[in-house]
C-alpha positions, 0 to 999 in steps of 0.5 A: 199796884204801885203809886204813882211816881211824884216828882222830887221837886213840887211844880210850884217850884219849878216854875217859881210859883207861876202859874202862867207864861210871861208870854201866851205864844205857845200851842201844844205845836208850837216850835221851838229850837235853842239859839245855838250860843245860849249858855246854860249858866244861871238857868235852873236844872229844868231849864236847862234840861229844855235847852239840852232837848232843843239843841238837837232840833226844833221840837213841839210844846208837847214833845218838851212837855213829854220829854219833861215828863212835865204838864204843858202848863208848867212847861209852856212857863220854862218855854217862855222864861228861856224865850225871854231870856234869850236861849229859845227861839219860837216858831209857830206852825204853819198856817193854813195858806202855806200847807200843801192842798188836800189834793196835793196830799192825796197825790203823794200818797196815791204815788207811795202806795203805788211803789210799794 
């Protein structure tokens, strides 16, 4: 059996010994989307690896984290560090007000189920 694959670079360093978001607006499905003008210079190699993810969408905290193949702890610090900075924009899930009813839902399936 193998072990597991470390990371080349230690997490600390990573996210520049912090521990923590300048900012706590990140859930594992908060949104975030890169601002189409963000330039990728003086950002590090992980930021800029998030800012590549991004531009193809809006993506979740655990699909970056994911992606990353990083803990959400240390992505939630890039994720705040490039929203500070200006190349991320955050956009959090919808709330329970604005998603469609339950039966609204049960509707829609009924309707697939029915066509196939």
């Amino acid at each position: 059996m193998r072990p597991p694959k470390r990371p080349l670079v230690r997490l600390h360093v990573v996210t520049g010994g912090r521990a923590h978001p300048s900012r706590n607006v990140f859930d594992l499905v908060t949104l975030v989307t890169a601002v189409p003008t963000a330039t990728t210079t003086g950002i590090t190699p992980e930021q800029r690896r998030v800012l590549e993810l991004c531009r193809g969408g809006p993506l979740s905290v655990a699909e970056v984290a994911g992606h990353l193949q990083l803990p959400v702890s240390v992505t939630k610090v890039l994720l705040s560090d490039l929203v500070d900075s200006g190349h991320l924009v955050v956009r959090s899930p919808a709330s329970s007000s604005q998603r469609p009813s339950v039966g609204l839902l049960q509707e829609v399936l009924d309707g697939l189920r029915a066509r196939l």
